[in-house]
MARMAR-124330 format. One line per field, with one value per residue: residue in one letter; chain; x, y, z of N, C-alpha, C, O in turn. Coordinates in Angstrom, 3 decimals, decimal comma. Each point is the difference from the previous one (the first is absolute). Layout:
residu = (a;...) $
chaine = (A;...) $
n_x = (X;...) $
n_y = (Y;...) $
n_z = (Z;...) $
ca_x = (X;...) $
ca_y = (Y;...) $
ca_z = (Z;...) $
c_x = (X;...) $
c_y = (Y;...) $
c_z = (Z;...) $
o_x = (X;...) $
o_y = (Y;...) $
o_z = (Z;...) $
//
This chain:
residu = (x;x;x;x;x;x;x;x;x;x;x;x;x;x;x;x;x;x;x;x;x;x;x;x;x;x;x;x;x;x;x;x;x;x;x;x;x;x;x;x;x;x;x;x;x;x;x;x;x;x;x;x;x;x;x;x;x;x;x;x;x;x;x;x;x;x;x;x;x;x;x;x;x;x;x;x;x;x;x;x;x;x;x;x;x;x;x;x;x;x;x;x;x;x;x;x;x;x) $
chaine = (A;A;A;A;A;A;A;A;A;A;A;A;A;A;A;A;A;A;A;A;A;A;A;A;A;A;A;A;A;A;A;A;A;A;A;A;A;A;A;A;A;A;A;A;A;A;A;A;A;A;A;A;A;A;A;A;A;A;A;A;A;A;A;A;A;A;A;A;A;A;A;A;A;A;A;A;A;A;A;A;A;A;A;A;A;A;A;A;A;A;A;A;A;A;A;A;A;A) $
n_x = (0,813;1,117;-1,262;-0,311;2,292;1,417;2,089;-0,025;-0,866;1,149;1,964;-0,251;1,337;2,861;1,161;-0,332;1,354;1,388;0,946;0,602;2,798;0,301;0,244;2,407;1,856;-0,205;1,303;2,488;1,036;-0,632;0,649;1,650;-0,488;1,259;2,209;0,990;0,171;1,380;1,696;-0,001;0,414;1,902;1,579;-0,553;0,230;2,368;0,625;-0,738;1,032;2,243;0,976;-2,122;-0,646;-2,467;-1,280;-0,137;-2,204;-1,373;0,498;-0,706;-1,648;-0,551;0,562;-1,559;-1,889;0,440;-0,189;-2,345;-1,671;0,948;-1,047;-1,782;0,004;0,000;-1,431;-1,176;0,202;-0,199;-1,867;-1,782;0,739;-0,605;-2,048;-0,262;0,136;-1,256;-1,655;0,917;-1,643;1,285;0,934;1,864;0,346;-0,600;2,364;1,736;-0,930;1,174) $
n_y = (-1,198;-0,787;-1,550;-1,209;0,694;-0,784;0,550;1,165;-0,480;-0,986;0,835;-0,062;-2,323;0,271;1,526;-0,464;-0,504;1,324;-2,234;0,447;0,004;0,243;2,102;1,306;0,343;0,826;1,668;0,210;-0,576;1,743;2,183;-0,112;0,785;2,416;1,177;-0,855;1,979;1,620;-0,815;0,276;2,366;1,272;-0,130;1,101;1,942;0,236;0,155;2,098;1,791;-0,018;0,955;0,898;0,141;-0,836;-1,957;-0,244;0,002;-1,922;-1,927;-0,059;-0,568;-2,420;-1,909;-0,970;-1,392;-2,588;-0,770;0,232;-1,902;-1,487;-0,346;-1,394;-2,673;-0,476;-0,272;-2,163;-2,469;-0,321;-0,510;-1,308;-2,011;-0,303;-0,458;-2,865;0,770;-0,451;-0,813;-1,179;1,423;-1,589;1,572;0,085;0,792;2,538;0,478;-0,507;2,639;-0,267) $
n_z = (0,000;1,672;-0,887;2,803;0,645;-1,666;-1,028;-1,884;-1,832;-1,800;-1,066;-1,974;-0,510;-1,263;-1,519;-1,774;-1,006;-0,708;1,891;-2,502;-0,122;2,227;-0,223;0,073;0,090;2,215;-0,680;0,309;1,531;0,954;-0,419;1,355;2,098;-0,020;-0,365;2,200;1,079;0,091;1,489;2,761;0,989;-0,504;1,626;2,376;0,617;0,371;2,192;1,115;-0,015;1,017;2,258;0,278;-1,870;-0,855;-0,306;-2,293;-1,186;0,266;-1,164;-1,858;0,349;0,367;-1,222;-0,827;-0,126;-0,863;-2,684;-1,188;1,196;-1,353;-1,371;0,136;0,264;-1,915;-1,763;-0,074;-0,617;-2,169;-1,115;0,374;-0,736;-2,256;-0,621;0,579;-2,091;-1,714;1,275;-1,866;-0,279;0,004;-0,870;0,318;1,859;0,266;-1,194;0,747;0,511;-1,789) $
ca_x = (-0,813;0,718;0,966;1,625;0,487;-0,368;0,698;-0,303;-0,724;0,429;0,191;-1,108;-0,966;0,468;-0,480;-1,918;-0,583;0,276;-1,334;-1,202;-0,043;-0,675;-1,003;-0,005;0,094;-1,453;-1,030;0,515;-0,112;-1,125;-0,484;0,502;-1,181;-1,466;0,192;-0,257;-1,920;-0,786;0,335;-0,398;-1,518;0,362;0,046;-1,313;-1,450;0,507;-0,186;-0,866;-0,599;0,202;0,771;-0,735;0,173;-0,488;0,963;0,967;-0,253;-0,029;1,510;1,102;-1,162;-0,015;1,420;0,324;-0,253;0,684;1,090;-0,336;0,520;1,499;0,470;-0,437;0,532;1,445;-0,284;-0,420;1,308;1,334;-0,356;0,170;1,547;-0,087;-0,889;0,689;1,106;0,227;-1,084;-0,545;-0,433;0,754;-1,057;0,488;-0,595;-1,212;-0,265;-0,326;-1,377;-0,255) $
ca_y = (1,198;1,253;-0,174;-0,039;-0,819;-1,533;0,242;0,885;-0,693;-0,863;0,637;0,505;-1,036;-0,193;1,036;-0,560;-1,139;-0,249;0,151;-1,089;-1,177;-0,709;0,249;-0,108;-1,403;-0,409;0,715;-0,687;-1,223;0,236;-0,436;-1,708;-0,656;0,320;-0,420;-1,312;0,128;0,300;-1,077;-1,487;0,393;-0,302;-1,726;-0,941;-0,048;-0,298;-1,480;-0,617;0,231;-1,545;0,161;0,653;1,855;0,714;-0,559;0,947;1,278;0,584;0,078;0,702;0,935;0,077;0,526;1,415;1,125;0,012;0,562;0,681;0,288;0,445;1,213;1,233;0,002;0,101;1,697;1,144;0,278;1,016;1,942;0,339;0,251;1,723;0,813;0,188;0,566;1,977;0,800;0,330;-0,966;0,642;-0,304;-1,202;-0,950;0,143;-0,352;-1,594;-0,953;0,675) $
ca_z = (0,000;-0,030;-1,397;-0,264;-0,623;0,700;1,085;0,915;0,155;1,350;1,057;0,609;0,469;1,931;1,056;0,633;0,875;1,448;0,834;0,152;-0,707;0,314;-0,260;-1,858;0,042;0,592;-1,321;-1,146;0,499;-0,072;-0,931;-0,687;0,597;-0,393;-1,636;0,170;0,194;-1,492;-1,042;0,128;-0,735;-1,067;-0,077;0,701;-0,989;-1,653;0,399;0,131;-1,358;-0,677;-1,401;-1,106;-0,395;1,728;1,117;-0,316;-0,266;1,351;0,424;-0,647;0,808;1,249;-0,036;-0,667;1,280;1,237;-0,214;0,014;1,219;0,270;-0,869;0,932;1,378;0,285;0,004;1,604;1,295;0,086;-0,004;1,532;0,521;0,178;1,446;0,895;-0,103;-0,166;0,498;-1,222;-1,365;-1,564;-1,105;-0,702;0,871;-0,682;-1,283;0,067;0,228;-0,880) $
c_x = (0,855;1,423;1,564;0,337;-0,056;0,628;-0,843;-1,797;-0,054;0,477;-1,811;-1,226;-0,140;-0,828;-1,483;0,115;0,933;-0,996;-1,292;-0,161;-0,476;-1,651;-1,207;0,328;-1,191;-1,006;0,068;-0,728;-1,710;0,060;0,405;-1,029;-1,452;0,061;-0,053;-1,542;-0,594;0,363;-0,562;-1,851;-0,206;-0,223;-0,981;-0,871;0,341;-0,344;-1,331;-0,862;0,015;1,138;-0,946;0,491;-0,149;1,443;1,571;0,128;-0,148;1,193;0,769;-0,968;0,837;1,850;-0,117;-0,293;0,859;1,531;-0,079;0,244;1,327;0,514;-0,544;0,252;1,795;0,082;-0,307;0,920;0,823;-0,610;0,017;1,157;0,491;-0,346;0,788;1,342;0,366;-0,957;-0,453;-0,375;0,416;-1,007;0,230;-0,759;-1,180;-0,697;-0,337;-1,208;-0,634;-0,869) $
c_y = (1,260;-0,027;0,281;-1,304;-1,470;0,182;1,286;-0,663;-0,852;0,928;1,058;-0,354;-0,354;1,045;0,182;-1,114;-0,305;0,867;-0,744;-1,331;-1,286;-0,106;-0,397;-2,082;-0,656;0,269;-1,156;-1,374;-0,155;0,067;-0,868;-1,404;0,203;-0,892;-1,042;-0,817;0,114;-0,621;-1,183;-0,255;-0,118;-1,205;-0,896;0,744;-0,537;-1,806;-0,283;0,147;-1,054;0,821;0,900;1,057;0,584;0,302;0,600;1,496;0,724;-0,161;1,171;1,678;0,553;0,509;1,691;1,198;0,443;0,941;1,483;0,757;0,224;0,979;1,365;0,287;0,561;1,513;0,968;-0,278;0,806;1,259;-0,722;0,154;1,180;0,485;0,559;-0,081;1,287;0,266;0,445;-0,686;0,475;-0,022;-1,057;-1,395;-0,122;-0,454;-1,316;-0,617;1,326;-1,036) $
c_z = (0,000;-1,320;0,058;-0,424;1,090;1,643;1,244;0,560;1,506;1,331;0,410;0,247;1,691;0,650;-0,092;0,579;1,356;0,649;-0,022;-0,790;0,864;-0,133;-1,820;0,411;0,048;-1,176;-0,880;0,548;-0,167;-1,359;-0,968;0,177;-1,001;-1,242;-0,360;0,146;-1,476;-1,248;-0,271;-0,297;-1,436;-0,776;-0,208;-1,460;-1,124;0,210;-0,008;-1,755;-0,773;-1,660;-0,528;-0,008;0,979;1,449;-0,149;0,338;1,714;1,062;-0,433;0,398;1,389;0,016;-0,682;1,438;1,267;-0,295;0,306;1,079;0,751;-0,720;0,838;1,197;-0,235;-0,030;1,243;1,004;-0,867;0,644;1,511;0,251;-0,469;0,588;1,109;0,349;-0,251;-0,163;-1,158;-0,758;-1,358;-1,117;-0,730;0,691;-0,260;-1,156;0,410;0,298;-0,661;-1,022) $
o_x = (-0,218;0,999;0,735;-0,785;-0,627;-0,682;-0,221;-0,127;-0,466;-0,705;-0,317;-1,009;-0,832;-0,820;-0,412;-0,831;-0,413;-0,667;-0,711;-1,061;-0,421;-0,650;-1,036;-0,997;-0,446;-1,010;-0,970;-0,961;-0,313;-0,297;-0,624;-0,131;-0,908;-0,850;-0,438;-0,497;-0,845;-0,553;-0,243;-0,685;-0,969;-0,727;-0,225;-0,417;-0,891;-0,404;-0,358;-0,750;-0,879;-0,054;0,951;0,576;0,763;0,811;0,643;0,916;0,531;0,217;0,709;0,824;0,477;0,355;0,755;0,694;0,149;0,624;0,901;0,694;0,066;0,882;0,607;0,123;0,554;0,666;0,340;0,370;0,630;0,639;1,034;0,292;0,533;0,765;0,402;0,465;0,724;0,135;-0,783;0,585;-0,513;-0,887;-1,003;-0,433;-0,441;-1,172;-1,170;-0,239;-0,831;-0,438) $
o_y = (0,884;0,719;0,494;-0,838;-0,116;-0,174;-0,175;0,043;0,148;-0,013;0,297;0,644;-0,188;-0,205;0,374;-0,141;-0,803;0,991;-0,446;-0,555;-0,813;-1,043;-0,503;-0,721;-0,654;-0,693;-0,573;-0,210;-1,030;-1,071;-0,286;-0,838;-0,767;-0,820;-0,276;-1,049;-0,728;0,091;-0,604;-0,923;-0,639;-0,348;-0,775;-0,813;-0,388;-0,676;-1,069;-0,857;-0,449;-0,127;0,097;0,416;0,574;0,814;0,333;0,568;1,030;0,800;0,509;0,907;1,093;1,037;0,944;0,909;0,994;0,619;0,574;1,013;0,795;0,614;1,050;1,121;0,442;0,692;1,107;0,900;0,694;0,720;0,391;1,083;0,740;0,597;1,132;-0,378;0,712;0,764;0,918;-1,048;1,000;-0,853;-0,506;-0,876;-1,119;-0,373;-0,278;-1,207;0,637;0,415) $
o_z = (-0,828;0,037;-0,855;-0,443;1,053;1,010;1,198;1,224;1,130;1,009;1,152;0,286;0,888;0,895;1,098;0,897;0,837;-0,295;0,901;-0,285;-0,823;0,064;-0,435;0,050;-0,942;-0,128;-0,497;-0,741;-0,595;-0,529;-1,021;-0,892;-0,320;-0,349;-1,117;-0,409;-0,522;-1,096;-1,044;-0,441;-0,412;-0,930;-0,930;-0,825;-0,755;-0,946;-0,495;-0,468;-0,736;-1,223;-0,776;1,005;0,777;0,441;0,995;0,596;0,416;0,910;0,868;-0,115;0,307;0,561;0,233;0,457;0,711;0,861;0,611;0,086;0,937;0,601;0,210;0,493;1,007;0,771;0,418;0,755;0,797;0,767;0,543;0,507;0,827;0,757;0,266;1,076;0,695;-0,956;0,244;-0,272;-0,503;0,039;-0,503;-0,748;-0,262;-0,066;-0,260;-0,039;0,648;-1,072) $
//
């Protein structure tokens, strides 16, 4: 979002997130659980359909939402760890639920 380079990135990954990487961990672990959840859901309707399109189409539904859903969840912990870190919301951050 803020369009530096690979190195400086990282060093300003360290600095949002110290303080609250056990936390972000606990985020990560939860939602590794969730993804695992929505796979195996996945699964069960493509199994029970018996293999059909159907049964395809609503598997590949349910992964899409859920991708959907991380793409958005990763957006709002950066602007929070911005937040609460330097107390601003950048416009650039904005564009993203534009």
């Amino acid at each position: 979002m803020e369009r530096i380079g690979p190195i400086a990135s990282l060093k300003r990954s360290a600095e949002l997130t110290g303080g609250s990487r056990w936390l972000l961990f606990a985020l990560a672990l939860l939602v590794l659980l969730a993804s695992v959840g929505a796979a195996l859901l996945s699964l069960q309707i493509f199994v029970l359909s018996r293999g059909s399109i159907v049964g395809l189409f609503c598997g590949l539904l349910i992964q899409g939402a859920f991708t959907g859903y991380l793409y958005c969840l990763s957006a709002a912990v950066y602007q929070e760890l911005k937040n609460v870190k330097e107390g601003s919301v950048s416009p650039a951050a904005l564009v993203v639920f534009d």
